[in-house]
N, C-alpha and C positions, 0 to 999 in steps of 0.2 A: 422317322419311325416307319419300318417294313406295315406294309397294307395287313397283314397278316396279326402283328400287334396293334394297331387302329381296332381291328374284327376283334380282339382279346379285351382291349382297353374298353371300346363299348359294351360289353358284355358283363365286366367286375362291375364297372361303373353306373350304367345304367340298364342291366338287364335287359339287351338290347342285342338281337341276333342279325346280325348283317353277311351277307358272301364277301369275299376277298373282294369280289369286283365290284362288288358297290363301294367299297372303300375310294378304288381305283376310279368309278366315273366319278363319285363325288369332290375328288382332288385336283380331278380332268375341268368340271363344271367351277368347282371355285378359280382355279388359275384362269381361266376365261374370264370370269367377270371381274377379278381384281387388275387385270389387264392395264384400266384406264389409270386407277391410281399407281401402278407401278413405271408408267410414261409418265404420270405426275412427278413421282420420286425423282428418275433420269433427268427430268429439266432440271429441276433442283437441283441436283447434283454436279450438273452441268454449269448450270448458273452461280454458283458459288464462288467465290473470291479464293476459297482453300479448301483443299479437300486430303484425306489421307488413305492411302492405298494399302491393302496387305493379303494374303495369302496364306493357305497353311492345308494341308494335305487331308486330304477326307474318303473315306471308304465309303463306295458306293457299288452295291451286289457284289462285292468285293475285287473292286478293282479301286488302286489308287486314284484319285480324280483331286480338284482342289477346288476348294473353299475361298473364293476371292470377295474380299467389303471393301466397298467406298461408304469414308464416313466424313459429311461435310458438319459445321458446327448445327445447321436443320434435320439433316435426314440422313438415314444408314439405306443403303443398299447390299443385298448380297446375290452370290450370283454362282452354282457349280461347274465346272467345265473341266479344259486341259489348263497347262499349266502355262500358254504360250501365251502370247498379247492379243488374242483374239476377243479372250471373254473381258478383259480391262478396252478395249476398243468400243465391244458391246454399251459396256456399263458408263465410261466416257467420255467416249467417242475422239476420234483423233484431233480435234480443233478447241480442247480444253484449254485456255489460253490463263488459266488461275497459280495460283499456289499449289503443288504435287508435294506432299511426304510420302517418302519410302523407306523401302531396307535397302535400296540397291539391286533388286534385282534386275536380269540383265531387260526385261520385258517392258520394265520402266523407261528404261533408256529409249526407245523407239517415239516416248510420248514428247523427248524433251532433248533426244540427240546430245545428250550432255555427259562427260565422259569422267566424271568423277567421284568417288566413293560418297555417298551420302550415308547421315547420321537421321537419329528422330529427331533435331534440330534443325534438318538441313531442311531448303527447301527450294525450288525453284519458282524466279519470277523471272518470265519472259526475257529479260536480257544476261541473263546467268544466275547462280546460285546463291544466295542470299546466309548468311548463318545465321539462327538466331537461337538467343536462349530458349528454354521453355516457356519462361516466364513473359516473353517478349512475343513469342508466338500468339498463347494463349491470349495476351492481350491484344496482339492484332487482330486474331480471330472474331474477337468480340468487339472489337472497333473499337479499343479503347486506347491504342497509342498509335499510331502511322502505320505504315505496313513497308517502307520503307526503310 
């Protein structure tokens, strides 16, 4: 939401008159302070047995930018940037040694040097690609059959 509808939305809502830029430190002051629990999320995210990756194109001041989520079976992450492996480096980090779901694209490939089309079934464990149903995922995930 543009700082400018924040200034609008407080206003219908709460009869509340704010400058654009107060909108703007107060988004400045809260990202700061949620700071420690968003390094909480990244461990987590990190520390996870599987996690699944994805992307998708997002308008921002109106330049195309994207939308990248990690979502492990605890905790969602999101994250804006370019569309390259930098902001999935970011979020985690190149020595993720767990379970990766993707679409294939080619940014994945750099986390797991693995040279083959992947499915939402597919999945990678450390010594090559694994298939598994959905049903057989979901229950890995949840540690209710092997992961093997």
């Amino acid at each position: 939401m543009t700082h400018g509808k924040v200034k609008r939305l407080l206003a219908i809502l709460f009869d509340l008159t704010i400058a654009r830029s107060t909108a703007v430190r107060s988004m400045l002051r809260t990202a700061t302070r949620v700071q420690p629990a968003v390094t909480e999320i990244k461990a987590e995210i990190r520390g996870s047995p599987v996690i699944k990756v994805d992307e998708t194109g997002w308008k921002q001041s109106g330049l195309l930018k994207w939308l990248h989520v990690v979502v492990s079976p605890r905790a969602v992450l999101y994250q804006i940037g370019s569309r390259g492996r930098e902001v999935l480096q970011s979020l985690i980090g190149l020595g993720y040694s767990g379970a990766l779901i993707h679409d294939g694209y080619a940014a994945y490939q750099a986390f797991w040097r693995a040279k083959v089309p992947w499915t939402m079934t597919a999945v990678w464990r450390g010594g090559g690609p694994a298939f598994w149903t959905p049903f057989r995922f979901i229950g890995a995930s949840l540690g209710l059959v092997g992961a093997t």
